[in-house]
N, C-alpha and C positions, 0 to 999 in steps of 0.2 A: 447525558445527551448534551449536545454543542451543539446553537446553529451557528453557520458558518456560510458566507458569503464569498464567491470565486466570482473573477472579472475574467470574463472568456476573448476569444480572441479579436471578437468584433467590436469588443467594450461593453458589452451588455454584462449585466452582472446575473448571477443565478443565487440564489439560498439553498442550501443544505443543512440536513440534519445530520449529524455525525455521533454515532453510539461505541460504546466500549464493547469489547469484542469480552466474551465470556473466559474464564483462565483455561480454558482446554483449545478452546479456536485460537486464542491469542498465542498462545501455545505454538499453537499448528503453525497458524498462519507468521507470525513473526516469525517465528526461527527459521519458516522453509523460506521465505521473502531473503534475509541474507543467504541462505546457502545456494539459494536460485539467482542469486545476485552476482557468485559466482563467475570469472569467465571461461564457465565447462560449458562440452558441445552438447549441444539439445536439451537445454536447462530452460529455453523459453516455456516450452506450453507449459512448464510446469509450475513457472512463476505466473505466467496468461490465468492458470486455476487458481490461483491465490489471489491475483488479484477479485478475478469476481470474487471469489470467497468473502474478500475485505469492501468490497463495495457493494456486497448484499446489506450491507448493517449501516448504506446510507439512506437517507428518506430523500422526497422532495415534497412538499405539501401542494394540493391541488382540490380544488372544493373544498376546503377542512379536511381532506383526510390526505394521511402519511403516506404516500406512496414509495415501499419499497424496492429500490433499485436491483432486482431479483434474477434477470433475465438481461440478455445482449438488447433484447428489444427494448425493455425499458432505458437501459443504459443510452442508449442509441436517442433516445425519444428526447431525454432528460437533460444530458449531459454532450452541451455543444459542440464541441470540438475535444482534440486528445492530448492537445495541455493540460485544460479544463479537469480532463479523468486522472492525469498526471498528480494535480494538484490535491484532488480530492485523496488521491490513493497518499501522498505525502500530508495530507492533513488528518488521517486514519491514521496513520504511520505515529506522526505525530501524538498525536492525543492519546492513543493506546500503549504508548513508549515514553514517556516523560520525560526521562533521563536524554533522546533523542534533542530537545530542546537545553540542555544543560553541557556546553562546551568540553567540559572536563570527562563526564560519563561515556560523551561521542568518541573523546579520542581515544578513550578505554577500547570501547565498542571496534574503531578502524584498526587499533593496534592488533586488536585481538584475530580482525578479518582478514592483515595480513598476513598473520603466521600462520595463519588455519592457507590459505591461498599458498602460501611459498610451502607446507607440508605437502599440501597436494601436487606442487610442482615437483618437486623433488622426488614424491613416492610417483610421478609418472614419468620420470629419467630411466632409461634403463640402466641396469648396473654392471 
């Protein structure tokens, strides 16, 4: 766990708790995150469910207790504006992706998104 502090858009700042995603959701959720990243048609809701996915595993503390960000409602309640949610979902991102932080690994990673991105262009060419 990482707390983590976002400056929202009004200047107020918020705290968060931020958890490591388990190796099967991390799984999940990381690999469909680039493949939904994509720019193929109607790949949003699909990345919309990943995100809750990745933002169920944040907290906000409230009385002493962990309130998990579980539900649109909570999100909504908790998390000011959708920068705010932006930053949060890049600081999951972050923290569950190491290498993401590490300049050399990322350009591995874009190199890799390109070629995956130009096979798809290619294989929807007709021939």
């Amino acid at each position: 766990m990482k707390i983590i502090e976002i400056t929202n858009q009004d200047g107020s700042i918020s705290e968060y708790t931020i958890r490591k995603l388990s190796p099967i959701e991390g799984r999940e959720i990381i690999l469909g995150y680039l493949a939904s990243m994509l720019p193929l048609k109607n790949k949003y809701p699909f990345n919309e469910k990943l995100m809750r996915e990745l933002i169920a595993h944040v907290s906000v503390e409230v009385s002493e207790v962990n309130v998990m960000l579980k539900s649109d409602a909570l999100i909504a309640k908790y998390v000011s504006d959708w920068r705010s949610l932006a930053t949060l979902e890049y600081e999951m991102l972050k923290y569950n992706c190491m290498y993401l932080s590490d300049y050399y690994e990322m350009q591995l990673l874009v190199d890799r998104l390109e070629a995956l991105v130009k096979s798809f262009i290619m294989a929807a060419i007709p021939k």
